[in-house]
DSSP file (Angstrom, degrees, kcal/mol; ACC not computed):
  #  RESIDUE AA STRUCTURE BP1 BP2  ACC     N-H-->O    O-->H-N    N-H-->O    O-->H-N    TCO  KAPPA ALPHA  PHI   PSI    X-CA   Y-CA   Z-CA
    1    1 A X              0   0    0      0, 0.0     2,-0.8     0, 0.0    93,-0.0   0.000 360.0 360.0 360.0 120.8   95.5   89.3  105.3
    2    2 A X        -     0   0    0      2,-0.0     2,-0.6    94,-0.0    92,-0.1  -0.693 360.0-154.2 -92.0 115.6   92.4   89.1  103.1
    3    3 A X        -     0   0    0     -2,-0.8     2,-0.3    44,-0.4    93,-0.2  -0.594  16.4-144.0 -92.1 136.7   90.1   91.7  103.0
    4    4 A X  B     +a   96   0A   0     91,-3.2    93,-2.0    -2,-0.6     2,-0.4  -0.543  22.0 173.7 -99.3 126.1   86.3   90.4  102.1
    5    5 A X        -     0   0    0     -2,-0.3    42,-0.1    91,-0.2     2,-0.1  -0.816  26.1-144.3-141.1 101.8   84.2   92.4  100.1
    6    6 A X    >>  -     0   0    0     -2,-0.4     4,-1.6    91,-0.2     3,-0.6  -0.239  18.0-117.8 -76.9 120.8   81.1   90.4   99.3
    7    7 A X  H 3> S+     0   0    0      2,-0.2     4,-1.1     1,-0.2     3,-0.2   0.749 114.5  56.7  26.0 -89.6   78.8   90.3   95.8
    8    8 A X  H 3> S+     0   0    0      1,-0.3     4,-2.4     2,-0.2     5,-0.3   0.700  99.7  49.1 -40.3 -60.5   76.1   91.5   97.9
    9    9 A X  H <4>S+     0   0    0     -3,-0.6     5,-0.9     1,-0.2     4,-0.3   0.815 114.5  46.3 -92.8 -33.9   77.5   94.5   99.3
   10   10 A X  H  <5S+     0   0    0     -4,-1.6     5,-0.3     3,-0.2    -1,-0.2   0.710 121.4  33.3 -53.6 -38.2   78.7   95.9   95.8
   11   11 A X  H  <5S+     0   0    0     -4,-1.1    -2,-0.2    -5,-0.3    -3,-0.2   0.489 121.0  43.0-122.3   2.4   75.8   95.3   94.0
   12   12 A X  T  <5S+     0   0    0     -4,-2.4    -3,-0.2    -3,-0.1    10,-0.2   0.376 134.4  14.2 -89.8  -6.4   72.7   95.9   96.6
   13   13 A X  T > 5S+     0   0    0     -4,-0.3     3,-1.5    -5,-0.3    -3,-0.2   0.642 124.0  40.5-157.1 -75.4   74.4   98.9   98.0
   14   14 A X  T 3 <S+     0   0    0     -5,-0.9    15,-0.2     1,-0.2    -3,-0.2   0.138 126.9  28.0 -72.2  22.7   77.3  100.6   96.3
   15   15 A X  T 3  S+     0   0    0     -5,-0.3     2,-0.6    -2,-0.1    -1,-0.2  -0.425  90.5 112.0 -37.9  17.7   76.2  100.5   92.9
   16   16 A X    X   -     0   0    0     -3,-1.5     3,-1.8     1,-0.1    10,-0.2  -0.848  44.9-169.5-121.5 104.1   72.5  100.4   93.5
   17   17 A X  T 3  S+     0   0    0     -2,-0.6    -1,-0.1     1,-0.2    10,-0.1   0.256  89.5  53.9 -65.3  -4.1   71.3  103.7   92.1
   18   18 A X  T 3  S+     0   0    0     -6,-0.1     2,-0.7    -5,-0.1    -1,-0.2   0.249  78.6 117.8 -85.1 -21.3   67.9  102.8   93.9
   19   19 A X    <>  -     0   0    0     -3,-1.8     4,-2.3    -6,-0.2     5,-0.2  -0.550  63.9-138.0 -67.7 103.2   69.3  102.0   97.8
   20   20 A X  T  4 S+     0   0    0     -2,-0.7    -1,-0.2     1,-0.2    -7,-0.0   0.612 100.8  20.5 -39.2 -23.0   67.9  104.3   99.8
   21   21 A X  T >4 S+     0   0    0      2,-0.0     3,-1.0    -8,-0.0    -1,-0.2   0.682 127.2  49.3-111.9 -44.9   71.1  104.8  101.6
   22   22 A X  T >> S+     0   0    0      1,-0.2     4,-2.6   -10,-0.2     3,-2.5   0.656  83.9  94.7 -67.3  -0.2   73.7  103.5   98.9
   23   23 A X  H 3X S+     0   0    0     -4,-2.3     4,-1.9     1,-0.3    -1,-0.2   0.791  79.4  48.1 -71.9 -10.4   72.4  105.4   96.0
   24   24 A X  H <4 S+     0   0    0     -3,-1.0     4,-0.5     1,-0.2    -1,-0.3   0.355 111.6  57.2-114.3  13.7   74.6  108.6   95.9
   25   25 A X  H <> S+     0   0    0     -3,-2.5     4,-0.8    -4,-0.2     3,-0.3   0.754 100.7  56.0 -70.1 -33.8   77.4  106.2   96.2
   26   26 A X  H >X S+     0   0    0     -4,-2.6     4,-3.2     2,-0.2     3,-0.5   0.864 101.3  52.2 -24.3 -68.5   76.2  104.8   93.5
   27   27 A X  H 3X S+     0   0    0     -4,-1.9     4,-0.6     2,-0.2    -1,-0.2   0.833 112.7  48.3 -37.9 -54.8   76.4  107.9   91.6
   28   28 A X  H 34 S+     0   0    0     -4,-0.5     4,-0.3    -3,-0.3    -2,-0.2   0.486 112.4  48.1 -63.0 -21.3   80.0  108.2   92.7
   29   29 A X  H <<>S+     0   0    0     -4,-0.8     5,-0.9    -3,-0.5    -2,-0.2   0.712 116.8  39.8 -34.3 -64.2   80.9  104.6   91.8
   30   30 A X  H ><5S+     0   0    0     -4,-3.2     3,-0.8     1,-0.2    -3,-0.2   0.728 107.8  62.4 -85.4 -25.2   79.5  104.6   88.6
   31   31 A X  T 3<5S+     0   0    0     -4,-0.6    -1,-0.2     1,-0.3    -2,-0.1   0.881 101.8  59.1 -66.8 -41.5   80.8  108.4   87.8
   32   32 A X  T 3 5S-     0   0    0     -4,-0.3    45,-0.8    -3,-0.2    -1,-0.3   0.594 130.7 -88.6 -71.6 -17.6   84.2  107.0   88.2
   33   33 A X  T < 5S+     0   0    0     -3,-0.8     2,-0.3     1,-0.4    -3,-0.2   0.302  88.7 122.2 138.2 -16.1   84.0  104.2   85.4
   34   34 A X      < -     0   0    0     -5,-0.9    -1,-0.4     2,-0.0     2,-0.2  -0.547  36.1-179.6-130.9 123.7   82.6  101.5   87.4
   35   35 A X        -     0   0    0     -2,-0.3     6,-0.3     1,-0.1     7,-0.3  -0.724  39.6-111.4-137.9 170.8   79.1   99.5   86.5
   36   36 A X  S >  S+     0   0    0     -2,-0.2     3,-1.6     2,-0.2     4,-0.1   0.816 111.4  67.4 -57.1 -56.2   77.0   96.7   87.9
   37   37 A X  T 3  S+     0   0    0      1,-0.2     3,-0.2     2,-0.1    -1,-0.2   0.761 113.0  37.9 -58.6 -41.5   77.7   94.3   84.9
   38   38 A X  T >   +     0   0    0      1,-0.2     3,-2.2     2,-0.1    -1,-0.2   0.050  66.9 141.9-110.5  44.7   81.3   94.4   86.4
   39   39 A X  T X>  +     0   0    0     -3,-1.6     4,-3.8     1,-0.2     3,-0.6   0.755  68.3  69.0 -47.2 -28.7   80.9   94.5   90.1
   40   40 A X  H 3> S+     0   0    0      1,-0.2     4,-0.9    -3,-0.2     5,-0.4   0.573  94.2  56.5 -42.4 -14.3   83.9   92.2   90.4
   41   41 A X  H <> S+     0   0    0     -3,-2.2     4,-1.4    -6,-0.3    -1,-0.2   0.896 111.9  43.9-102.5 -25.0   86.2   95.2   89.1
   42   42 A X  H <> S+     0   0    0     -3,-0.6     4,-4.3    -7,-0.3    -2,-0.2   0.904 110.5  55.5 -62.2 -50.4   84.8   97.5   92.2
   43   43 A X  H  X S+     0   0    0     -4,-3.8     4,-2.3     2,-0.2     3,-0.2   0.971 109.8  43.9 -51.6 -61.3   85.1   94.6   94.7
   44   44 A X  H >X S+     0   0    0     -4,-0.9     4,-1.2     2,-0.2     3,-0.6   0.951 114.9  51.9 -56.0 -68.5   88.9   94.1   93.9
   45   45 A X  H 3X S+     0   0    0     -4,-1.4     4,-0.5    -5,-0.4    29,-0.3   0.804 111.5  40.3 -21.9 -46.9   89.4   97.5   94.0
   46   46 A X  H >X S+     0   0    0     -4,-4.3     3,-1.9    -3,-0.2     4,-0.7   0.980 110.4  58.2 -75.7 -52.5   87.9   98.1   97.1
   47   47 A X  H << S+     0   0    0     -4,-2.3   -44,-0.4    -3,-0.6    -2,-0.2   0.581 110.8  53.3 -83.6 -18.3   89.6   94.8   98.6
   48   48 A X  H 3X S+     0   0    0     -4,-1.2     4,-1.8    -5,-0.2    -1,-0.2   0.478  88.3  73.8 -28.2 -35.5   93.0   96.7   97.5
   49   49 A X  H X< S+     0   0    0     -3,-1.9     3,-1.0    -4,-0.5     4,-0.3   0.993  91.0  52.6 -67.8 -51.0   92.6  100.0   99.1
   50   50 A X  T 3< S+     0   0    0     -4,-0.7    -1,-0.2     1,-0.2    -2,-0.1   0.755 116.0  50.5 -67.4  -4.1   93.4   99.0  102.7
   51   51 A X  T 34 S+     0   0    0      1,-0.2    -1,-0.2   -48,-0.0    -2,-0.2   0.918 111.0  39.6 -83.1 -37.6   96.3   97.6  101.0
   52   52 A X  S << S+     0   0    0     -4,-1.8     2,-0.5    -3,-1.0    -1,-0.2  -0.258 121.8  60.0 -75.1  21.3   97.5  100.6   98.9
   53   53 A X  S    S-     0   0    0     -4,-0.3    -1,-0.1     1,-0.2    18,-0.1  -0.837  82.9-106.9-172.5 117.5   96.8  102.4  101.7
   54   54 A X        -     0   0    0     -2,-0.5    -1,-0.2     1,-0.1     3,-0.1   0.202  40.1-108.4 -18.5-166.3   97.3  103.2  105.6
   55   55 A X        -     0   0    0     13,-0.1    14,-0.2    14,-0.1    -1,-0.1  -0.891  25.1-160.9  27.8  64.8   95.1  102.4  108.0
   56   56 A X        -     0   0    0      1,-0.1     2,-0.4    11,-0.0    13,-0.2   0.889  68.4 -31.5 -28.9 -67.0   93.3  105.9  109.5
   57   57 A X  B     -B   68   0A   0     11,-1.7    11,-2.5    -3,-0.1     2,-0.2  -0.962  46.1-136.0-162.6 172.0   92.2  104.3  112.6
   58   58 A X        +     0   0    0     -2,-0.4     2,-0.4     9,-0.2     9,-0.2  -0.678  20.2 174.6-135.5  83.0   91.2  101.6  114.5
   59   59 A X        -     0   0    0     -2,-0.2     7,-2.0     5,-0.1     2,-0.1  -0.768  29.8-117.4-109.9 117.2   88.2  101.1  117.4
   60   60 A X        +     0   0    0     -2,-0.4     2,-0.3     5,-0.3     5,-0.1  -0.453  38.8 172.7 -51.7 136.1   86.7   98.3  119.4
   61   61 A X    >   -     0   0    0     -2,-0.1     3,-1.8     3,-0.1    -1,-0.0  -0.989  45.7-110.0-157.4 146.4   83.2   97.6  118.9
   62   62 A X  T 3  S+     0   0    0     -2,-0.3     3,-0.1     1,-0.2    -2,-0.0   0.631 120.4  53.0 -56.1  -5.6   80.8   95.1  119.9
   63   63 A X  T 3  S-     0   0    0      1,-0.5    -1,-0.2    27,-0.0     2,-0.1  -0.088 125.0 -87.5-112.2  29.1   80.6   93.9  116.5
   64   64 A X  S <  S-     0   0    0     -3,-1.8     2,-0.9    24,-0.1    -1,-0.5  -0.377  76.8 -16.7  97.5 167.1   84.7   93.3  116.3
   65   65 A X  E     - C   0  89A   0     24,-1.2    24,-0.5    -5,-0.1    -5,-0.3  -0.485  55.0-143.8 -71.7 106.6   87.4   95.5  115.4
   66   66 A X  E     - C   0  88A   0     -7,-2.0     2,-0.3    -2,-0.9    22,-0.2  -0.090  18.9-171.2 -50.4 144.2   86.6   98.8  113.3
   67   67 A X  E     - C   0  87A   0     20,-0.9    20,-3.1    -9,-0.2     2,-0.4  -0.894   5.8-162.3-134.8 132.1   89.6   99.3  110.6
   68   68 A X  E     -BC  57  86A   0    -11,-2.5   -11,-1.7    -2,-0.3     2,-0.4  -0.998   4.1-163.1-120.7 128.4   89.1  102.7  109.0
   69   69 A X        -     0   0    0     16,-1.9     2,-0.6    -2,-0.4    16,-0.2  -0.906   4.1-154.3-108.5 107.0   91.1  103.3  105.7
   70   70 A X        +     0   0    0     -2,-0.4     2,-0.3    14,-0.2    14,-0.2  -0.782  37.0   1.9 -38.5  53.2   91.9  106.7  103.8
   71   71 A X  E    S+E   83   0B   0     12,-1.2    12,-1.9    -2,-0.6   -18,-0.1  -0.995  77.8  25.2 157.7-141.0   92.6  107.8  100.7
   72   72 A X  E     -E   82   0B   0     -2,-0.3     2,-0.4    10,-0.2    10,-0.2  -0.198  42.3-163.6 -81.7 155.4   92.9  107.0   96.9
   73   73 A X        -     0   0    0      8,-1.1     2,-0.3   -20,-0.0     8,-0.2  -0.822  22.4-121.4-101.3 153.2   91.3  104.2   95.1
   74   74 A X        +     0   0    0     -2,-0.4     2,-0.3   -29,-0.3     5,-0.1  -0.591  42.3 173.4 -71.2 139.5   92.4  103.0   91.8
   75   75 A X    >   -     0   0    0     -2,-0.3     3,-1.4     1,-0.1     5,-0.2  -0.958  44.2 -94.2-169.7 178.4   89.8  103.2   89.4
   76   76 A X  T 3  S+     0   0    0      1,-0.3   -43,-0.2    -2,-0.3    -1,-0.1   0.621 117.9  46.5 -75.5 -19.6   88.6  102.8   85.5
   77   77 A X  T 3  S-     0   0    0    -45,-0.8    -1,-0.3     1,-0.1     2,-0.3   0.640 102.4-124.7 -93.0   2.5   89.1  106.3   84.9
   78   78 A X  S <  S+     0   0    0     -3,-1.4    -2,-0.1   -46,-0.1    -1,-0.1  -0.254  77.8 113.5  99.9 -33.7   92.2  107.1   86.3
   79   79 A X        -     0   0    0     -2,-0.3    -3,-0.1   -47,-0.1    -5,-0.1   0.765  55.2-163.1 -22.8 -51.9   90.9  110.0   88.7
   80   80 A X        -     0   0    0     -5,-0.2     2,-0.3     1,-0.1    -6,-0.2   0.998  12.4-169.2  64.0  70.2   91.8  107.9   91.7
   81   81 A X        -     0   0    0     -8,-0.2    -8,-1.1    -9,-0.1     2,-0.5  -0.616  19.3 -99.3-106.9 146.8   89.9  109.8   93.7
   82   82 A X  E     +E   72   0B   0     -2,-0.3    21,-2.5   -10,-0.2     2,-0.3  -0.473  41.6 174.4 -81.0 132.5   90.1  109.4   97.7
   83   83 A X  E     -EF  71 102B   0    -12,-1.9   -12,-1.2    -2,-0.5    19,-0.2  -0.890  31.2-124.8-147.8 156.7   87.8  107.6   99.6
   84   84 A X        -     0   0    0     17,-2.6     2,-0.2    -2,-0.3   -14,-0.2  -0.565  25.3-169.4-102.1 167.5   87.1  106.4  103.1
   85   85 A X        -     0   0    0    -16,-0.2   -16,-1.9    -2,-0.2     2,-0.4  -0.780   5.2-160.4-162.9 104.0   86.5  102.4  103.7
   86   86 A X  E     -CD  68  99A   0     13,-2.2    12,-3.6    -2,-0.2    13,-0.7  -0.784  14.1-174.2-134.6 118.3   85.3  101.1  107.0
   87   87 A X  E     -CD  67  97A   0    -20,-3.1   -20,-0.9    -2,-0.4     2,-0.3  -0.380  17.6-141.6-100.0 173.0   85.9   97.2  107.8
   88   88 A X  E     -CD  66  96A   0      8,-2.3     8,-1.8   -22,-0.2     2,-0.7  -0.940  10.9-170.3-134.2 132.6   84.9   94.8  110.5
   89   89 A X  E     -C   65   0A   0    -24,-0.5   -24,-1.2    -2,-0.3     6,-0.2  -0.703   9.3-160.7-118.8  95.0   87.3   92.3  111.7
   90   90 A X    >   -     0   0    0     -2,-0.7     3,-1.9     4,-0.3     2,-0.2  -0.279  52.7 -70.6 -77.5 162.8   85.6   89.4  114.3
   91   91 A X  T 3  S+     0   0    0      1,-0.2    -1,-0.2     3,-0.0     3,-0.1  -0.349 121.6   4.4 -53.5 110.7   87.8   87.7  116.3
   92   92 A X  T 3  S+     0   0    0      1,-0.3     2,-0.2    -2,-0.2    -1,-0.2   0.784 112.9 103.9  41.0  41.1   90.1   85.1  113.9
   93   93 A X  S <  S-     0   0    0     -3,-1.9     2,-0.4    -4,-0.1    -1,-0.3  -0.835  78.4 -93.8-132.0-171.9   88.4   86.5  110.6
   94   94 A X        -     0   0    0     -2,-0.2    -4,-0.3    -3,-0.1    -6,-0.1  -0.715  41.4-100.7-107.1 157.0   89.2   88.4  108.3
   95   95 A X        -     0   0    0     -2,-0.4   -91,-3.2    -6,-0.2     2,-0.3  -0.253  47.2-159.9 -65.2 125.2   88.4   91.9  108.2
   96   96 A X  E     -aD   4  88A   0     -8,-1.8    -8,-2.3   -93,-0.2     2,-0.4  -0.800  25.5 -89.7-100.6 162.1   84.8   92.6  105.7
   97   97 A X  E     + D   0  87A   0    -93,-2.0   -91,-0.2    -2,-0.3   -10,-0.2  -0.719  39.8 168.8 -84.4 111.2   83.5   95.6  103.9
   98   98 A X  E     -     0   0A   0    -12,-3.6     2,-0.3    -2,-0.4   -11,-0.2   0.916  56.4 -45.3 -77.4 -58.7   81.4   97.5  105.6
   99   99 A X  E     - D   0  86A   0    -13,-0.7   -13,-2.2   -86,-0.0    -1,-0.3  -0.991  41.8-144.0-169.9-178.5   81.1  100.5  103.5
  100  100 A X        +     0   0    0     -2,-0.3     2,-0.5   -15,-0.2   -15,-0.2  -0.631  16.8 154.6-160.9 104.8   82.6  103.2  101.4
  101  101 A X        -     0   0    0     -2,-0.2   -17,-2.6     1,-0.2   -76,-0.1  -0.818  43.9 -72.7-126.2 157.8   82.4  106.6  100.4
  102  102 A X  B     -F   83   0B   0     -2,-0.5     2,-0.6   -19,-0.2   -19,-0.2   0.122  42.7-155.6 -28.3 135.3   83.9  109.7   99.1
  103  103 A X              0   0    0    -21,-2.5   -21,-0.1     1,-0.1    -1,-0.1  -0.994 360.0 360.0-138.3 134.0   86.1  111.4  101.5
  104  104 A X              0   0    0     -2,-0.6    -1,-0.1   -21,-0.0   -21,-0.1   0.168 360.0 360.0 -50.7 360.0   86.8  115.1  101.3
């Protein structure tokens, strides 16, 4: 399975220290090693975690099937810190990245 984690959604929203909603992911992104100039190193990373990692849960929704994922990501500073990662998967696609943040 490939999971799709767009350009767009890395670099308008988790790494945009400006995003009204994304910015104090941003913070957390960036704190971890992880910049704008190489949004490509976030995206695979992110498009890795539901791979290194379980699958928390799963929900029907009008917009397709919710996949929620748990725990660590790899990243340039080694912390690896755990983080939640919330897909959508329409019907014969592949699951995309919705969003992602620090999980407690």
């Amino acid at each position: 399975m490939i999971w799709h984690v767009s350009e767009k959604k890395i670099r308008a929203y988790l790494l945009n220290a400006h995003h009204r909603d994304g910015r104090s992911k941003a913070r957390f992104f960036i704190a971890h090693g992880y910049s704008d100039r190489e949004w490509h190193v976030l995206a695979q990373a992110i498009g890795r975690h539901p791979v290194d990692n379980p699958i928390a849960g799963v929900e029907a929704t009008t917009y397709g099937q919710k996949l929620v994922v748990v725990c660590r990501l790899r990243t340039p500073d080694g912390r690896n810190p755990c983080i939640r990662t919330v897909w959508i998967a329409e019907a014969g696609a592949n699951p995309r990245l919705v969003t992602a943040y620090p999980f407690a």
